[in-house]
C-alpha positions in Angstrom: -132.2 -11.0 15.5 -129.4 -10.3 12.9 -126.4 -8.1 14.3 -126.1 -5.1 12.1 -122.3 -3.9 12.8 -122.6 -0.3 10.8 -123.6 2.6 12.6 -126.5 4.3 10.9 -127.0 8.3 11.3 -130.1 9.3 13.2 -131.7 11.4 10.4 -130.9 8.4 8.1 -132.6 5.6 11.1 -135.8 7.9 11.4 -137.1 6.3 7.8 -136.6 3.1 9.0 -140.9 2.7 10.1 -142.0 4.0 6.9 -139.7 2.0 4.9 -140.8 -1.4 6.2 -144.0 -1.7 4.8 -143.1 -0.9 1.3 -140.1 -3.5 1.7 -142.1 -6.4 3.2 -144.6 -6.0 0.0 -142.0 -6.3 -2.0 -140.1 -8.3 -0.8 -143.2 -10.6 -1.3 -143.8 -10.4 -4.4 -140.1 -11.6 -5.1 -141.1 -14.7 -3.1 -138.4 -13.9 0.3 -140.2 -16.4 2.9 -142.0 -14.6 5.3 -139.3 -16.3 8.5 -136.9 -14.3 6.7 -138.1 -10.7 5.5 -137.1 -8.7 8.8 -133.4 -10.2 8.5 -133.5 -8.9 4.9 -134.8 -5.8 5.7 -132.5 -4.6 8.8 -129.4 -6.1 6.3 -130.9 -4.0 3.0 -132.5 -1.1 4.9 -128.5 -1.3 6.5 -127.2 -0.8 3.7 -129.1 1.4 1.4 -128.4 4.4 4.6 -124.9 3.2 4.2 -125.1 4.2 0.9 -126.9 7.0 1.4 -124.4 8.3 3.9 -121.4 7.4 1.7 -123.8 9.4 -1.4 -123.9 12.6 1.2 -120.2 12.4 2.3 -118.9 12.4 -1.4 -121.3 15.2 -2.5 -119.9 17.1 0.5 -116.6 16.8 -0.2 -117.2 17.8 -3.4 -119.1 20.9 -2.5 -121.5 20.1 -5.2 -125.5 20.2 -5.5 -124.8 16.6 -7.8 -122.3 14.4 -7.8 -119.6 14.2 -10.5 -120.3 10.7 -10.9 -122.6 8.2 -9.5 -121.5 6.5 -6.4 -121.3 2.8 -7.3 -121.4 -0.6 -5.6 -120.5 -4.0 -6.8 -122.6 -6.7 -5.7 -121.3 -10.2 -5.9 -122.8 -14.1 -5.4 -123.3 -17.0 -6.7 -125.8 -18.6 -8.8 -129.0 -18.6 -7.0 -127.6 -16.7 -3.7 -130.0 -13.8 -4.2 -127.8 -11.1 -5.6 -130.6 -10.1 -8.0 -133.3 -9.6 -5.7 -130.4 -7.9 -3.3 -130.4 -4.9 -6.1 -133.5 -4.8 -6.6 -134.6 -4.6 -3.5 -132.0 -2.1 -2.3 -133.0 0.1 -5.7 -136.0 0.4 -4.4 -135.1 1.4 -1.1 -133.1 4.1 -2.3 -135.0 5.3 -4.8 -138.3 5.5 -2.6 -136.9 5.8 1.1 -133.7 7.7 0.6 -134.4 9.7 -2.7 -131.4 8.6 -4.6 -131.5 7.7 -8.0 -130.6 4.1 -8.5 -129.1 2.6 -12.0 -129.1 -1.6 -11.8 -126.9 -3.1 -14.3 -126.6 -7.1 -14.4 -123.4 -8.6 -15.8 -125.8 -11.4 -17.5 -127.3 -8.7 -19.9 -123.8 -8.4 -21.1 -123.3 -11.7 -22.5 -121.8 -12.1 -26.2 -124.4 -13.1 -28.5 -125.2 -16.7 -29.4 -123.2 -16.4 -32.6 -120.7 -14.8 -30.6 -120.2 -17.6 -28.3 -120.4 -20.2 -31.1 -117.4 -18.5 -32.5 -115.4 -18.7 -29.8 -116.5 -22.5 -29.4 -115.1 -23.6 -32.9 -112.1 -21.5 -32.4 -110.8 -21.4 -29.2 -113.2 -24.7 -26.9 -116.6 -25.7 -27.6 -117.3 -25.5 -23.6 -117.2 -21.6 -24.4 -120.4 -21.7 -26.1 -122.0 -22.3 -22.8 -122.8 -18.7 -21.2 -121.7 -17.6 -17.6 -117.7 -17.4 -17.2 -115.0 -14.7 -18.2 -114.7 -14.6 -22.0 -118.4 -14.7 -22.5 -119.3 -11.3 -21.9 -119.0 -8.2 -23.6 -116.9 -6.6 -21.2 -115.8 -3.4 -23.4 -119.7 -2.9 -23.9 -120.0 -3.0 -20.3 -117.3 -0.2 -19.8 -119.1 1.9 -22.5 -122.2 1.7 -21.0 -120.8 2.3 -17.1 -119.0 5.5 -18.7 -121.9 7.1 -20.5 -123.7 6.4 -17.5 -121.4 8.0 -14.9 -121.3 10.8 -17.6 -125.2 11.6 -18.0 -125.5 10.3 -21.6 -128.2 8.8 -23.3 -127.0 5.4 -22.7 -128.3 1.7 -24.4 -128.3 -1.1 -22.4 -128.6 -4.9 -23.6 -130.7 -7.1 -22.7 -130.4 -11.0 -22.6 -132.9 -13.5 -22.4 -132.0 -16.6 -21.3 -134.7 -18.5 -22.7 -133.8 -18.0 -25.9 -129.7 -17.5 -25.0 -129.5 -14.3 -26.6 -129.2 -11.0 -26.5 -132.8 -9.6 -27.0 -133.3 -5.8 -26.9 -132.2 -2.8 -25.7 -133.4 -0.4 -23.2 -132.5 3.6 -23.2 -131.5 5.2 -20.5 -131.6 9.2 -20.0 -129.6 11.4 -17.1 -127.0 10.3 -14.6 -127.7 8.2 -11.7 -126.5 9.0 -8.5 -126.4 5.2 -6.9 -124.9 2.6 -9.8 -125.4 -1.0 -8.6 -123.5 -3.4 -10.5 -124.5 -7.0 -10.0 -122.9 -10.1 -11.3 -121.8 -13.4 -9.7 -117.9 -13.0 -10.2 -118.0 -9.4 -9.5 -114.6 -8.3 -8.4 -112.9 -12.0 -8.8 -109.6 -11.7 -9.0 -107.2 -14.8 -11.5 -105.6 -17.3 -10.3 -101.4 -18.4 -10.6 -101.5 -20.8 -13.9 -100.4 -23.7 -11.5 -103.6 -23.3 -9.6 -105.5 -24.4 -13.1 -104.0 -28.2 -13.3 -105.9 -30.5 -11.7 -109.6 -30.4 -12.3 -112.0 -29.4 -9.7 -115.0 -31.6 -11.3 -116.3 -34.1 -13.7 -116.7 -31.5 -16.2 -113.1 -29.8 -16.1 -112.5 -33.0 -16.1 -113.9 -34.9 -19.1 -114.4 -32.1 -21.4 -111.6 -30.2 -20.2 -108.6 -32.5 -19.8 -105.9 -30.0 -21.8 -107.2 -27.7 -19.3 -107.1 -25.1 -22.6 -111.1 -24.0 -21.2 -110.1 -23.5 -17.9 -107.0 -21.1 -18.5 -108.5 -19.7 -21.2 -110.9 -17.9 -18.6 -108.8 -17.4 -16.4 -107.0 -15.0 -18.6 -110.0 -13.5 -19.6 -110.6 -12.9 -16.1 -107.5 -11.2 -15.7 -107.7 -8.8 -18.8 -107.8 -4.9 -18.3 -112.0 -5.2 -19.8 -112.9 -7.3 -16.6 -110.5 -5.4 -14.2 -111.5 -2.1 -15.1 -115.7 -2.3 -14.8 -114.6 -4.5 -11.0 -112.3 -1.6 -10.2 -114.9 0.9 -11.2 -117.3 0.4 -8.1 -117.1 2.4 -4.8 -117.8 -0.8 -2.5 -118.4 -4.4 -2.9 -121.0 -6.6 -1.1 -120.8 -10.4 -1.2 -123.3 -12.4 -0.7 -121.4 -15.9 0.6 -123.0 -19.2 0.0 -122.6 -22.2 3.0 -121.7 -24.8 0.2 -121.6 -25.9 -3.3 -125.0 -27.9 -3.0 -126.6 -25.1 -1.8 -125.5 -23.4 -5.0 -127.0 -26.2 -7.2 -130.2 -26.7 -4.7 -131.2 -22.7 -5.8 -130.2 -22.3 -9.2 -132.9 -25.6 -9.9 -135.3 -23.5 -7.6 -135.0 -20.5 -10.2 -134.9 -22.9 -12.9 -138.7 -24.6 -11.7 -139.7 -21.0 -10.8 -138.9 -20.0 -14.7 -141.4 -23.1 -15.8 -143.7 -22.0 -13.6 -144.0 -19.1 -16.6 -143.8 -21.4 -19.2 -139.9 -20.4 -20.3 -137.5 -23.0 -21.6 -135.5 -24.6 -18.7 -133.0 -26.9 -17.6 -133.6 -30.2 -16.0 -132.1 -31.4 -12.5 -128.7 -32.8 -14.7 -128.8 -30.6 -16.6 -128.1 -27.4 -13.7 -125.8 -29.8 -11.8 -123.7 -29.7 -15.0 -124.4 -25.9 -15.4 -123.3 -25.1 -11.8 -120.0 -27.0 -12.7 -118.7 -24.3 -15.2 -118.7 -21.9 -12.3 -117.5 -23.8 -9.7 -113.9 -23.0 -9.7 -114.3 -19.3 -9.6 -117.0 -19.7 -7.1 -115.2 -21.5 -4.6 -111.9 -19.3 -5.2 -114.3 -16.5 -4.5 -115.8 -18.3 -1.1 -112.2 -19.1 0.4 -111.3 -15.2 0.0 -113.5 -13.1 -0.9 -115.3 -11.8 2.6 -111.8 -10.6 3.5 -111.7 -8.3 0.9 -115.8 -7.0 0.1 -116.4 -4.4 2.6 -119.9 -5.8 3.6 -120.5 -9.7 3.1 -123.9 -11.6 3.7 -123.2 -14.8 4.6 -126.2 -17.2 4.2 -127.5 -20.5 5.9 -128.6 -23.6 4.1 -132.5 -22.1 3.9 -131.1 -18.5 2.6 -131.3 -16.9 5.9 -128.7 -14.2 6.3 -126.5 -16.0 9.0 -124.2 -12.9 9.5 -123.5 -9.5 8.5 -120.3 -8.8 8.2 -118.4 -5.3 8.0 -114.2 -5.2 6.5 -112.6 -3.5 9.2 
């Protein structure tokens, strides 16, 4: 049984029986194995009253019928750790278990368009054109949208397909949420000293990266005021902490053969190992030091069980 270290209030525990069943459905339709569901349950279920208790604390301080502004949490992984199906799942919990109002915003809908990125190839490294580090979002977008949000405005929000590796559509949002959940895999990551860039860390930094111009390039990205400010803006941070780079690679091809399962375009097994390598220095930065700092981090086993939970003191 996984050791849940937060202390949930009684009138918030009492919902725990009626939530389960609507969880474990879900949660099977997302395709969680079955071994695993009550782990993810007793962690999300955890949570989502952790929220909710947070939610109620701030609205009482306030002495408000509403909150001011949303109460907002960062969630943070890597590729293929789950993150996604973490705020979905914990939406839903919220939104039918808790009666909060959830908002889910993904960093990867905030990706510069193609033509966007193809820019910043031919003038600055053609390794930008590839979608997924700092300097390929549209960070000041991102702000907008978290500030109409936590405002109540009529708010448009991108959306990205990845088949095609662009920016789609847009989807309009009314009224102000009262949970934000902001999910992307180098949520909160903080840049790293400019000595920290020289040597490579694989074949891609580097081969196609030798000047290290890519690498330091992002890294400055990372540390502008656009990225800072929509990190800063969250409440509390979960982390969702990978046991290895392999693992990393083993489930981004899992999503990959789960996307051809619906016919989309996708990547072959080279092809994602490659892929995985333009994250992998922020990634394993992230591993070595973020659980000291996210307030609640997930730290899973080689099969995606959660191994711990684990609370910042």
């Amino acid at each position: 049984m996984l050791e849940i270290p937060l202390s949930i209030p009684a009138h918030l525990e009492s919902h725990r029986s009626s939530a389960y069943k609507e969880f474990i459905d879900e949660a099977r339709q997302l395709g969680i194995p079955e071994a695993i569901q009550q782990d993810y349950f007793d962690a999300i279920f955890a949570i989502a009253a952790w929220t909710t208790a947070n939610a109620e604390l701030k609205a009482a301080e306030l002495k408000a019928a509403e909150l001011k502004a949303p109460l907002s949490l960062g969630v943070a992984g890597a590729q293929g750790s789950g993150k996604s199906t973490l705020a979905v799942l914990l939406s839903k919990l919220l939104d039918k278990t808790f009666d909060l109002e959830p908002c889910v915003l993904s960093l990867d809908d905030f990706y510069k368009t193609r033509a966007a990125r193809e820019q910043l190839a031919r003038d600055i490294h053609p390794l930008l054109k590839v979608r997924g580090v700092p300097g390929t979002h549209d960070m000041s977008l991102m702000n907008t949208v978290i500030s109409d949000l936590k405002a109540g405005l009529e708010t448009r929000i991108p959306q990205f397909d990845k088949g095609n590796d662009d920016r789609s559509a847009y989807r309009v949002l009314s009224g102000k949420p009262s949970v934000l959940i902001l999910e992307g895999w180098c949520w909160g990551a903080r840049p790293v000293a400019e000595w920290d860039l020289v040597e490579p860390v694989n074949q891609l930094e580097a081969e196609q990266d030798s000047d290290a111009l890519w690498r330091t390039y992002v890294n400055e990205c990372l540390a502008h005021a656009d990225y800072q400010r929509a990190f800063h803006s969250v409440n509390q941070l979960i982390y969702l902490a990978v046991p290895d780079m392999e693992s990393v690679y083993r489930w981004r091809l899992q999503q990959e053969q789960a996307l051809a399962e619906r016919g989309d375009r996708v990547m072959n097994e080279a092809q994602v190992r490659e892929f995985i390598m333009y994250y992998e220095r922020i990634t394993r930065r992230m591993l070595a030091e973020m659980p000291d700092r996210a307030d609640i981090t997930l730290c899973l086993d080689s099969d995606h069980s959660i191994e711990a939970f684990k609370v910042r003191d």
